[in-house]
LUMZAZA-59986 format. One record per residue (C-alpha): residue number from 1; residue in three letters; x, y, z. Coordinates in Angstrom, 3 decimals. Example, Ala and Ser with C-alpha at 12.3 -4.5 7.8 and 13.67 -1.06 7.14 Angstrom:
2
+-----+------+----------+----------+----------+
! seq ! type !        x !        y !        z !
+-----+------+----------+----------+----------+
!   1 !  ALA !   12.300 !   -4.500 !    7.800 !
!   2 !  SER !   13.670 !   -1.060 !    7.140 !
+-----+------+----------+----------+----------+
This chain:
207
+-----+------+----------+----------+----------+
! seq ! type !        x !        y !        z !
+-----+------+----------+----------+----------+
!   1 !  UNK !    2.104 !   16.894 !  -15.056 !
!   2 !  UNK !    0.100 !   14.608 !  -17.389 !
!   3 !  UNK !   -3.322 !   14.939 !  -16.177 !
!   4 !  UNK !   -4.348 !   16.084 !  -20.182 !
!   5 !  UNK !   -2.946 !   12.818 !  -21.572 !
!   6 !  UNK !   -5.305 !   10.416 !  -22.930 !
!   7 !  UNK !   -5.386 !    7.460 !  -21.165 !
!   8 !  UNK !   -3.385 !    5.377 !  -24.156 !
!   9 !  UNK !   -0.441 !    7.883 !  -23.302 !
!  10 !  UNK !    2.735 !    6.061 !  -21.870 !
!  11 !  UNK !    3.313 !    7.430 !  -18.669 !
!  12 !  UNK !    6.814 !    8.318 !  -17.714 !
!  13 !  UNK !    8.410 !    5.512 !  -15.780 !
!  14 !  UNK !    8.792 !    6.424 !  -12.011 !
!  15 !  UNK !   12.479 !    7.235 !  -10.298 !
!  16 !  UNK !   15.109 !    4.593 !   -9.735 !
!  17 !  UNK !   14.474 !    4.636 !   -6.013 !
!  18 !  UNK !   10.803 !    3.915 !   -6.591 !
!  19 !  UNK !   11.544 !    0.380 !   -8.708 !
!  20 !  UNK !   13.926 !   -0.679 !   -6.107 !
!  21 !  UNK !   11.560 !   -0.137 !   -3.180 !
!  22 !  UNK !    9.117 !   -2.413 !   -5.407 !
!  23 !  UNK !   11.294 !   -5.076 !   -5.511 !
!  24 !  UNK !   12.710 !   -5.270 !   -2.275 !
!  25 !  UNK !    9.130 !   -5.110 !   -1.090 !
!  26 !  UNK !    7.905 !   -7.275 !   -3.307 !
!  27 !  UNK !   10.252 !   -9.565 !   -2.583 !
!  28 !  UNK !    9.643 !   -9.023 !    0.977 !
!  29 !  UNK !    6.087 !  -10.304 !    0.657 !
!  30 !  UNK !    6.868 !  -13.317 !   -1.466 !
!  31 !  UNK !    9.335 !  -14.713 !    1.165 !
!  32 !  UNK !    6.278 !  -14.216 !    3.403 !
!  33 !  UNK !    3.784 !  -16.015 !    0.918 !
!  34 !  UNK !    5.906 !  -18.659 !    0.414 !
!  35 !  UNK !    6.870 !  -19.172 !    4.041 !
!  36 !  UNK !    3.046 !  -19.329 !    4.812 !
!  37 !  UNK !    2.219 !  -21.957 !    2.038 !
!  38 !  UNK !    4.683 !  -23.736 !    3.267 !
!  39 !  UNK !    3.663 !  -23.782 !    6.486 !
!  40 !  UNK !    0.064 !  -24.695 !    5.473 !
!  41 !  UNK !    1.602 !  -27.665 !    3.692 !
!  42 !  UNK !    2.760 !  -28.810 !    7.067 !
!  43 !  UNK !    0.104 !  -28.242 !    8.889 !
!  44 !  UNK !   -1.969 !  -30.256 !    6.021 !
!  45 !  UNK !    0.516 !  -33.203 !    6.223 !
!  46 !  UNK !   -0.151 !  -32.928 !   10.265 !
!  47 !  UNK !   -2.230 !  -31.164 !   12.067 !
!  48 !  UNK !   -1.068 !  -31.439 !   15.165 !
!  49 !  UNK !    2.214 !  -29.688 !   14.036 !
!  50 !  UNK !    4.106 !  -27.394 !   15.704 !
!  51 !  UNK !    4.991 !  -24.391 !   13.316 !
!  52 !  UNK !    8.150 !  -22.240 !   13.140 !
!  53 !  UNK !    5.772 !  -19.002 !   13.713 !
!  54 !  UNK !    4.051 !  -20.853 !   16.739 !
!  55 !  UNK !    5.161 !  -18.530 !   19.525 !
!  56 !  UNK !    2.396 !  -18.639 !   22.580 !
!  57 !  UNK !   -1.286 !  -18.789 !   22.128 !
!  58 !  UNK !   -1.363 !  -15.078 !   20.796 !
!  59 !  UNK !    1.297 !  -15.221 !   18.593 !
!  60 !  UNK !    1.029 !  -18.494 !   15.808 !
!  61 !  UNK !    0.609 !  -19.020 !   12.725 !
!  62 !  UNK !   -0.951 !  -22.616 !   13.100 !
!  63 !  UNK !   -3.959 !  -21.149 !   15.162 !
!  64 !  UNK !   -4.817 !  -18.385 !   12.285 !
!  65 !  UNK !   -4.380 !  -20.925 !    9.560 !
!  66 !  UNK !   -7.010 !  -23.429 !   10.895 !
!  67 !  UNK !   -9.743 !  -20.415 !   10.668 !
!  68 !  UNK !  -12.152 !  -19.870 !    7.951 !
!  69 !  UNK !  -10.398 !  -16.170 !    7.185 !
!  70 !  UNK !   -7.278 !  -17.687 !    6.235 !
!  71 !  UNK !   -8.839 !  -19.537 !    3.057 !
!  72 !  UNK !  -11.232 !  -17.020 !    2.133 !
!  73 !  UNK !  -11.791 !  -17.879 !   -1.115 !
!  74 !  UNK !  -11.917 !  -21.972 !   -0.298 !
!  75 !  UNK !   -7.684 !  -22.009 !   -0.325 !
!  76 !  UNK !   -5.017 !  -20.586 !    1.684 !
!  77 !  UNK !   -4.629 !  -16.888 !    1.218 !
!  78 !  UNK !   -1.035 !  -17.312 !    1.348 !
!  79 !  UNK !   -1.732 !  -18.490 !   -2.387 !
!  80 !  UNK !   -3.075 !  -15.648 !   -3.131 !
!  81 !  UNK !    0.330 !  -13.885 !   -2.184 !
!  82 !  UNK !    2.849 !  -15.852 !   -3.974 !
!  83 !  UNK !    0.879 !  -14.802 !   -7.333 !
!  84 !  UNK !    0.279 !  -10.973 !   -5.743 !
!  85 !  UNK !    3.927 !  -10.412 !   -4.643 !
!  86 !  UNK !    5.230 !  -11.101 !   -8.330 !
!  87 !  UNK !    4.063 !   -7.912 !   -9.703 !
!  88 !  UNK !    6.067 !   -5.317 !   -7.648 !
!  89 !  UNK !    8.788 !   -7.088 !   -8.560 !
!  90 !  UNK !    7.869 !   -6.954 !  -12.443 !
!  91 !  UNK !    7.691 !   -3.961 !  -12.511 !
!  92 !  UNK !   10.690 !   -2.802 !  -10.524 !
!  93 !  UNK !   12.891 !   -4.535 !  -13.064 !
!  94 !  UNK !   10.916 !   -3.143 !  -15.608 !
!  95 !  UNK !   11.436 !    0.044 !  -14.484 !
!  96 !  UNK !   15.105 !   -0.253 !  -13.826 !
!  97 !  UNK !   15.209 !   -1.655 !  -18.035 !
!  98 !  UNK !   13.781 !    1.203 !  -19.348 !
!  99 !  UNK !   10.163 !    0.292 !  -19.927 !
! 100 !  UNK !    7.422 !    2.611 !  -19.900 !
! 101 !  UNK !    4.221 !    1.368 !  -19.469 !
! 102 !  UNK !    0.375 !    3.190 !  -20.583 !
! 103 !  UNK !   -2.174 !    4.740 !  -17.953 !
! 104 !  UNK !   -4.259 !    1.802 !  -18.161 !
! 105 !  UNK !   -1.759 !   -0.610 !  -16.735 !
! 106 !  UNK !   -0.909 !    2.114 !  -13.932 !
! 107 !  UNK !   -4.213 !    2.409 !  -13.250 !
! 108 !  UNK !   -5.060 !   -1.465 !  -13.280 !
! 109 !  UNK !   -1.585 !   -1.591 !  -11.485 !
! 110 !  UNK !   -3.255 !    0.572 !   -8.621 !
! 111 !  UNK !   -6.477 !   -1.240 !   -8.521 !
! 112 !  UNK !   -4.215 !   -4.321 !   -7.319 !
! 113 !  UNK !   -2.455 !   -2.614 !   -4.717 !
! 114 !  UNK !   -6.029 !   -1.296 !   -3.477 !
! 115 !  UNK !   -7.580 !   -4.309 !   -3.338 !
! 116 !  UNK !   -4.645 !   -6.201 !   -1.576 !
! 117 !  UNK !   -4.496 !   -3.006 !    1.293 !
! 118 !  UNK !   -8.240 !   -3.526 !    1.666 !
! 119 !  UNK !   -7.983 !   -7.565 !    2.110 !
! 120 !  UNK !   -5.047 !   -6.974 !    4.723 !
! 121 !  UNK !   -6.995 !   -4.585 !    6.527 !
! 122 !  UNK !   -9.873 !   -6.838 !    6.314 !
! 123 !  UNK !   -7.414 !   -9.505 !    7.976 !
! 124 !  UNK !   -5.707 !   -7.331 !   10.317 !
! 125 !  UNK !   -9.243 !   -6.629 !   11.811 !
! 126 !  UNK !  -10.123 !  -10.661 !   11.987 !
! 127 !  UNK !   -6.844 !  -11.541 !   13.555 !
! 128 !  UNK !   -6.744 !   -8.912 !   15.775 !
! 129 !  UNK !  -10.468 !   -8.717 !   17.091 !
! 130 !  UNK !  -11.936 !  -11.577 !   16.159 !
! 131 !  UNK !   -9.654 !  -14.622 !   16.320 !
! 132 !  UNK !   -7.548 !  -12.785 !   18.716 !
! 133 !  UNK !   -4.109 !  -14.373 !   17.206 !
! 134 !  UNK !   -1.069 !  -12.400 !   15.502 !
! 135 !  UNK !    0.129 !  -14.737 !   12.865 !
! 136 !  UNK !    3.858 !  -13.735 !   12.029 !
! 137 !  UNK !    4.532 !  -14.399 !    8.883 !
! 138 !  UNK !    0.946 !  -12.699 !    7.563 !
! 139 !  UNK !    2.235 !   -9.424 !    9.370 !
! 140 !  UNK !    5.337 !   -9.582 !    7.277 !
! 141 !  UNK !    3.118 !   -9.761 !    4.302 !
! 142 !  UNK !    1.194 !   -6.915 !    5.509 !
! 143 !  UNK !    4.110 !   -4.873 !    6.227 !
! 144 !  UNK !    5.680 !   -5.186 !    2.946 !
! 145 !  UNK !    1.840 !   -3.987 !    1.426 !
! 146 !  UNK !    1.663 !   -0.484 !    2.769 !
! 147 !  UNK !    4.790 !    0.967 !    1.796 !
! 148 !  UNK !    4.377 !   -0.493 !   -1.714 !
! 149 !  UNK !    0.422 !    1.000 !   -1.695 !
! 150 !  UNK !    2.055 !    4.771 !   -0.641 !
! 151 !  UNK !    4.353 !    4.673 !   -2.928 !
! 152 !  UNK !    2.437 !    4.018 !   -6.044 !
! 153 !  UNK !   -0.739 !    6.119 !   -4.918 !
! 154 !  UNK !    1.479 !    8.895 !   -4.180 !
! 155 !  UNK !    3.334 !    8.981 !   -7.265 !
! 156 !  UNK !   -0.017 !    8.308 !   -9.362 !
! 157 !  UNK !   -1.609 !   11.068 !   -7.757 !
! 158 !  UNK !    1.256 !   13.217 !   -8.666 !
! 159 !  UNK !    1.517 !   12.524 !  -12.161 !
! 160 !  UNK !   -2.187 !   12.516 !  -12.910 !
! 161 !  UNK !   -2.410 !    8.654 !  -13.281 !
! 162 !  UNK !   -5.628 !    9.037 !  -11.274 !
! 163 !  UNK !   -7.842 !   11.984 !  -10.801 !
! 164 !  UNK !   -7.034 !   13.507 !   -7.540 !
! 165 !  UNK !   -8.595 !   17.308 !   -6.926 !
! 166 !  UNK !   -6.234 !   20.030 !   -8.916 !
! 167 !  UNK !   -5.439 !   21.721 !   -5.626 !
! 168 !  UNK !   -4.170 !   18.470 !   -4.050 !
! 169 !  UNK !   -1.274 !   17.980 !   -6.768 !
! 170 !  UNK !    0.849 !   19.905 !   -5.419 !
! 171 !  UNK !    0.652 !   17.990 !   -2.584 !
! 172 !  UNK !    1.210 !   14.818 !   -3.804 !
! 173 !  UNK !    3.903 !   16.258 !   -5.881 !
! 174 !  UNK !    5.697 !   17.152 !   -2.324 !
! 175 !  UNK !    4.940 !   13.962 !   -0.731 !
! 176 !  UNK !    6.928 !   12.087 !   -3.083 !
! 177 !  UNK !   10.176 !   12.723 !   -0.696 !
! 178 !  UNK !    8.322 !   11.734 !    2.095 !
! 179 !  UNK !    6.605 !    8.462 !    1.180 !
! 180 !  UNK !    8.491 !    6.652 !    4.370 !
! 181 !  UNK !    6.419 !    9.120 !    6.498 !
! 182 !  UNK !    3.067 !    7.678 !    5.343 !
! 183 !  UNK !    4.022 !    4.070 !    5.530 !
! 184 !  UNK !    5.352 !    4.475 !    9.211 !
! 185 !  UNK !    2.390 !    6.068 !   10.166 !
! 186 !  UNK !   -0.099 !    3.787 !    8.949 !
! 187 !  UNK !    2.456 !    1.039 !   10.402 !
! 188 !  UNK !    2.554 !    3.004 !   13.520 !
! 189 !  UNK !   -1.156 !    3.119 !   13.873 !
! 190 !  UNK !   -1.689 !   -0.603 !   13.199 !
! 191 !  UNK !    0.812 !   -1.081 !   16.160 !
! 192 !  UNK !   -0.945 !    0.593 !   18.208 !
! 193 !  UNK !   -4.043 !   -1.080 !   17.506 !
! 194 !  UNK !   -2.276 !   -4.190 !   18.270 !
! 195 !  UNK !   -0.739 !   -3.206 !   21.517 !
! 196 !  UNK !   -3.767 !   -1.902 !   22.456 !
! 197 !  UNK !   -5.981 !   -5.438 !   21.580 !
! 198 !  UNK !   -3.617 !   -7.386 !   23.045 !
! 199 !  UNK !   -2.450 !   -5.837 !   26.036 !
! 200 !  UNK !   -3.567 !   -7.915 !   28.293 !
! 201 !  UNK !   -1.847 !  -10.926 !   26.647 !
! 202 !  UNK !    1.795 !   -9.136 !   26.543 !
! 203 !  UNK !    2.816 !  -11.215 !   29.375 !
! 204 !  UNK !    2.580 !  -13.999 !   27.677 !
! 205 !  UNK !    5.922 !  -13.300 !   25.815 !
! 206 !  UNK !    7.810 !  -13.575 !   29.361 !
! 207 !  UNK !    6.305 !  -16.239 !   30.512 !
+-----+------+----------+----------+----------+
């Protein structure tokens, strides 16, 4: 462990398998940004477009992108994304070249991921229970989040990147091999949220 570092110690770079899952899910969410700027540019050019996400009246892209929550900040969030999604990637090819990086950058590393699983939550609950429309491409974005969050919280914990409670390392420690287990369930959950919200709309997709 390295929880008696100081924090301008180089941490020792995370496992192989750890910098590939960041840059297939990284990856994963750019294609997703991107698709939804995209997008956004069409719908700017026309607003009466059609979009390739535009399923049924729960299901669209279109509908969430003419809300306030999808430019938050006063542009598309989507923008937001295509910077967001670079990092993973970064620093799974880092990884992979040898590079070792200090506990700050972990740290600020983790802040990141944080803050983007609290905005997607924060959209998750707008979309589903307050504009009542499943946008797509935004739940590919979301999808790609989690497992990326897990994975780096996980390991942080476990190396003493961040200050977890001493009898809770060994935890974390274990919980490395199962990372996929915390990702599905928090995946699992949100389906059921959505199933739930929606179930009344299902129909819809037969129809």
């Amino acid at each position: 462990m390295s929880n008696n570092k100081s924090t301008d110690d180089y941490i020792e770079s995370p496992s192989k398998p750890f910098a590939i899952a960041s840059i297939i899910f990284g990856f994963l969410g750019l294609i997703a940004a991107f698709t939804l700027s995209v997008e956004k540019i069409h719908l700017l050019i026309d607003k009466d477009a059609t979009l390739s996400c535009d399923i049924n009246p729960f299901i669209s892209c279109g509908s969430v992108m003419k809300t306030a929550q999808a430019s938050l900040f006063g542009f598309p969030n989507s923008f937001i994304g295509l910077m967001a999604f670079t990092a993973p990637i970064f620093v799974g090819f880092a990884i992979l070249a040898g590079a070792r990086f200090k506990r700050w950058f972990w740290r600020l590393y983790l802040v990141g991921l944080t803050m983007g699983l609290v905005f997607v939550t924060w959209l998750f609950i707008q979309s589903t229970f307050v504009i009542h429309v499943l946008c797509p491409y935004c739940m590919r974005a979301w999808i790609a989040l989690i497992p990326l969050f897990w994975r780096t919280f996980i390991w942080a914990a476990a190396e003493g990147v961040v200050d977890v409670p001493v009898k809770t390392v060994g935890f974390f420690v274990r919980a490395q091999d199962n990372v996929w287990a915390f990702t599905l369930g928090t995946e699992f959950l949100a389906v059921l949220i959505i199933v739930a919200a929606f179930w009344d709309k299902w129909f819809l997709l037969f129809t």
